[in-house]
C-alpha positions in Angstrom: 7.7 1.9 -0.5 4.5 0.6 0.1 5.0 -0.5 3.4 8.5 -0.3 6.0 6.6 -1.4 9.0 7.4 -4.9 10.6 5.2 -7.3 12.6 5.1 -4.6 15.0 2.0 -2.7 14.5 2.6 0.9 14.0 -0.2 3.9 13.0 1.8 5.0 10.6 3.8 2.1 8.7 2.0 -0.5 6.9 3.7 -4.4 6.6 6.5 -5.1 4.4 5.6 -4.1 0.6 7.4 -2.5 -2.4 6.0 -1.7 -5.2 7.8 -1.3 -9.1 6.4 1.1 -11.8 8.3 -0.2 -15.1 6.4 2.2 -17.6 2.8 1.1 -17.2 3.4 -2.1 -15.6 3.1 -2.0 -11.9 4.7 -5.0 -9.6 4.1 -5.6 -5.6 7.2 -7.5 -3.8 5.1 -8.8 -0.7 2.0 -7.9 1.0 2.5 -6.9 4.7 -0.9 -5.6 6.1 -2.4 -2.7 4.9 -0.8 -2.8 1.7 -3.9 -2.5 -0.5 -4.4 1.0 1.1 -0.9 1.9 0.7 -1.1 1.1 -3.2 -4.1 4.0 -3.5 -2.0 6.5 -2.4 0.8 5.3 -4.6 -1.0 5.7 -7.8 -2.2 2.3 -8.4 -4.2 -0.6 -7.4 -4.6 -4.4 -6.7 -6.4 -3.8 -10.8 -3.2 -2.5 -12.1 -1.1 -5.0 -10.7 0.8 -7.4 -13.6 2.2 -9.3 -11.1 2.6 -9.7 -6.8 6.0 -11.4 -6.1 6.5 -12.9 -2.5 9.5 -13.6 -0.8 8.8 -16.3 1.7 5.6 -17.0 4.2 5.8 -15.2 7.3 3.0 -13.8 8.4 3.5 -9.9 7.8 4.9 -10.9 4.5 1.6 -12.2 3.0 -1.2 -11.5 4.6 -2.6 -9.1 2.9 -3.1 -11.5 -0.1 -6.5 -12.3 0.8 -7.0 -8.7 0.6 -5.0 -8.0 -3.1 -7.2 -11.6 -4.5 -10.8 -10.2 -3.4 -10.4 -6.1 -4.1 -8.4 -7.4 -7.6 -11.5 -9.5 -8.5 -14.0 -7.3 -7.7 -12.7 -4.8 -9.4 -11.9 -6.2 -12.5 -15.2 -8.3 -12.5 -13.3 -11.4 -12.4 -12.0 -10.6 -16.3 -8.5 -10.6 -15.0 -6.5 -13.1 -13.6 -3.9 -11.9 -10.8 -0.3 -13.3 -11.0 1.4 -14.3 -8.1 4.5 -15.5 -8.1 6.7 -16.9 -5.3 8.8 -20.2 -3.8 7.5 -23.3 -2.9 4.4 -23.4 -0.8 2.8 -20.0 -2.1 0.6 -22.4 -4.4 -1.2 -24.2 -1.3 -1.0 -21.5 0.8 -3.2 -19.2 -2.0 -5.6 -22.2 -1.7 -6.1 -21.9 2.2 -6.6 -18.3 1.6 -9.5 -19.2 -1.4 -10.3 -21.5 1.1 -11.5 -18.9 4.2 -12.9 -16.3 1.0 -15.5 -19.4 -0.1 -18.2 -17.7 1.8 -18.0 -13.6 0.2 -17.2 -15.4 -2.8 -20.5 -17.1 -3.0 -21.9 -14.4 -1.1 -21.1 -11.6 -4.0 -21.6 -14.1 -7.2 -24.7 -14.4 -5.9 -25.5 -10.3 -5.1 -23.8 -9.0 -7.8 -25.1 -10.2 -12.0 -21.6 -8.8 -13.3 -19.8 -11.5 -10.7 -20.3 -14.5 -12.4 -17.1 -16.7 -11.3 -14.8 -16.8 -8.6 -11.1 -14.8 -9.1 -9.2 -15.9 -11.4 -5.8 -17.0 -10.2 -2.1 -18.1 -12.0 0.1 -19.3 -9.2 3.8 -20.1 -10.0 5.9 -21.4 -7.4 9.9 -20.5 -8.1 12.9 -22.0 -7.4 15.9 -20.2 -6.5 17.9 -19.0 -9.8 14.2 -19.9 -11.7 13.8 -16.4 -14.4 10.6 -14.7 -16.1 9.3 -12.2 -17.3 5.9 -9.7 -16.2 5.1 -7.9 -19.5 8.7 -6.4 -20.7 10.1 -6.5 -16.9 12.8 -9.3 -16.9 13.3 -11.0 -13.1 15.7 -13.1 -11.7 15.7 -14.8 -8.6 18.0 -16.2 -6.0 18.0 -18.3 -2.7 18.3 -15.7 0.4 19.4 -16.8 4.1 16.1 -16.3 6.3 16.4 -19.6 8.1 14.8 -21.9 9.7 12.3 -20.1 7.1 12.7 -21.9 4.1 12.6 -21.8 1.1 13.3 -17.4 0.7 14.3 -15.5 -2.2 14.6 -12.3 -3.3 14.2 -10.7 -7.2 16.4 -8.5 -9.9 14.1 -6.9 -12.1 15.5 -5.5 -15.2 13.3 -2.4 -17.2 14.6 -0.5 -19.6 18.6 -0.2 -18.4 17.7 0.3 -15.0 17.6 -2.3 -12.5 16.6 -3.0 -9.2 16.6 -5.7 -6.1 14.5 -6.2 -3.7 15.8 -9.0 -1.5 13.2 -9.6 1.3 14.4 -11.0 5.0 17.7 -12.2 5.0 21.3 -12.4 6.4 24.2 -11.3 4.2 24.9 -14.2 1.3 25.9 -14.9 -2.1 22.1 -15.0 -3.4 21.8 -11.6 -2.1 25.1 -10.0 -3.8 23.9 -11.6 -7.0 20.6 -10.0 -6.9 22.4 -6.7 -6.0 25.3 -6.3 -7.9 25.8 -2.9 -9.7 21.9 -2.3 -9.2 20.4 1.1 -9.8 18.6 0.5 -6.3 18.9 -2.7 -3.9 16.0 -2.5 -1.1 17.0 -4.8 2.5 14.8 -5.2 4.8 17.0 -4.0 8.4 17.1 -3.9 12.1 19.2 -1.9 14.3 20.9 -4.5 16.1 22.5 -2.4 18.5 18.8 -1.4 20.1 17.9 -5.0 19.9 20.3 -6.1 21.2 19.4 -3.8 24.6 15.7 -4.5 24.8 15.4 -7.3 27.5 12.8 -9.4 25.8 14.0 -12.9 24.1 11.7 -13.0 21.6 12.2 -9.4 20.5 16.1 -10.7 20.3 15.7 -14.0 18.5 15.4 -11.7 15.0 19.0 -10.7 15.2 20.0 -14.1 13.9 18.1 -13.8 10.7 17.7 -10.7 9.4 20.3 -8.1 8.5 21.3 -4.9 10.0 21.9 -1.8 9.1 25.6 -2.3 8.5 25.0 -5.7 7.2 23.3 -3.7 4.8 25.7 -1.1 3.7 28.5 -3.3 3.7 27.2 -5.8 1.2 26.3 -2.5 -0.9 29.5 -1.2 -1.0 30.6 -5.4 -1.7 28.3 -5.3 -4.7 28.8 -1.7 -5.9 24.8 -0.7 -5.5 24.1 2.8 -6.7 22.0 3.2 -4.0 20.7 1.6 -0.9 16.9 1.6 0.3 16.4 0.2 3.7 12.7 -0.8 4.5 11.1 -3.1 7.5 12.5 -1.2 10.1 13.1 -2.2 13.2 12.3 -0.7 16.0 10.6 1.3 13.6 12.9 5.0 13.4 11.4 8.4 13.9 11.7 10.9 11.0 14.4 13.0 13.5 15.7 9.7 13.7 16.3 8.8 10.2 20.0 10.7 9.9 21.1 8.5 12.8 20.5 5.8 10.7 22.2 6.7 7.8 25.0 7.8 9.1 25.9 4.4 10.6 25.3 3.0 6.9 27.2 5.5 5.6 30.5 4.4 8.0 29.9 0.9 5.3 28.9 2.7 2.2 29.3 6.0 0.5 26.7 5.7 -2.3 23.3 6.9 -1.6 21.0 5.9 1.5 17.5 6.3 1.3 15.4 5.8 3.8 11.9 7.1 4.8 8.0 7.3 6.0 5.5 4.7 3.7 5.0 5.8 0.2 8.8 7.0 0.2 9.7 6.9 -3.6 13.1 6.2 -5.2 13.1 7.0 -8.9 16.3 4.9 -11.2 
């Protein structure tokens, strides 16, 4: 878990990120802030990376991207190109981001006789129930429910018998328990509506009508018979003596495991 924090900022969770070790081949789902950080203390780096997948384009989903393109190509030399993957907008929202980095690009080609082009990017934009493949990591994709926000997805990625899901912002719906049926792991982002629900501040409320709770959680794991359930993007961001309070209400939904944790939390399938 490269990142469970939320647009809130918080010292000690960095924005929504997951990352996937498949043998050697490393892939981010989203880049919340701070995420290029959170990868060095995972083990890896924006260099390792096969392939970032993105869910949809709110803010503390993606921006961190500028930061994965510019550390990616400086430390490969620009050899490398870096994947990124997503739906439709990711393509011209990647150019913007090129776009504000024209300045320390030309800054850096020009300091540095080993930089001699600008990164080297492969954008593909998905549509939901679109399927590839990063290296021997199959993926499938599905429309989520994260409106007005559209178009979300989430991914199935497929290693070596064990599968996983990692599903992004959404309400409960059939895209989701497609992605998660009878996966080793399926990772929801969650909120805890009942303490939204009593903080008197309309904005802060206006999330429970797109994102799933804790119990929306469990129940569509126990619908889709996930081996275990990871919850991540937690909010109002749980303390660690807190963390049992929130698995037990999962647990009332779902009796398979419930993980949930700090950053760098790691769930091994």
């Amino acid at each position: 878990m490269t990142g469970t924090g939320s647009p809130l900022p918080d010292a000690n969770r960095a924005g929504p990120s997951t990352l996937v070790k498949a043998g050697q081949t490393h892939i981010l789902i989203d880049a919340g802030r701070g995420v290029v950080m959170r990868l060095a203390g995972a083990d890896s780096s924006p260099m390792r990376l096969a392939g970032v997948l993105i869910t949809h384009l709110h803010s503390d989903h993606v921006c961190a991207i500028n930061d994965l393109i510019t550390t990616h190509w400086i430390m490969t030399q620009g050899n490398v190109a870096l994947r990124i993957y997503g739906p439709i907008g990711i393509s011209q929202f990647v150019k913007r981001q090129m776009h504000a980095l024209e300045p320390d690009i030309g800054y850096r080609i020009e300091h540095h006789d080993l930089l001699v082009n600008p990164p080297v990017l492969e954008i593909t934009e998905l549509d939901p129930g679109d399927s590839f493949t990063i290296d021997d990591v199959q993926i499938s994709t599905a429309v989520t429910e994260h409106s007005p926000v559209k178009p979300t997805i989430g991914f199935r990625l497929m290693h070596g018998g064990s599968t996983v899901a990692v599903v992004g912002d959404t309400l409960p719906c059939a895209g989701v328990d497609t992605l998660a049926r009878d996966v080793d792991a399926y990772v929801q982002t969650v909120i805890r509506r009942d303490i939204v629900e009593s903080i008197p501040n309309k904005m802060l409320q206006d999330i429970l009508d797109y994102h799933s709770g804790v119990v929306d959680a469990a129940q569509t794991a126990a619908r889709v018979d996930a081996k275990r359930l990871v919850l991540t993007h937690l909010v109002p961001a749980p303390s660690p003596d807190q963390y049992l309070e929130w698995i037990s209400r999962a647990a009332e939904h779902y009796d398979g495991e419930i993980v949930i944790g700090d950053d760098l939390t790691t769930v091994t399938v």
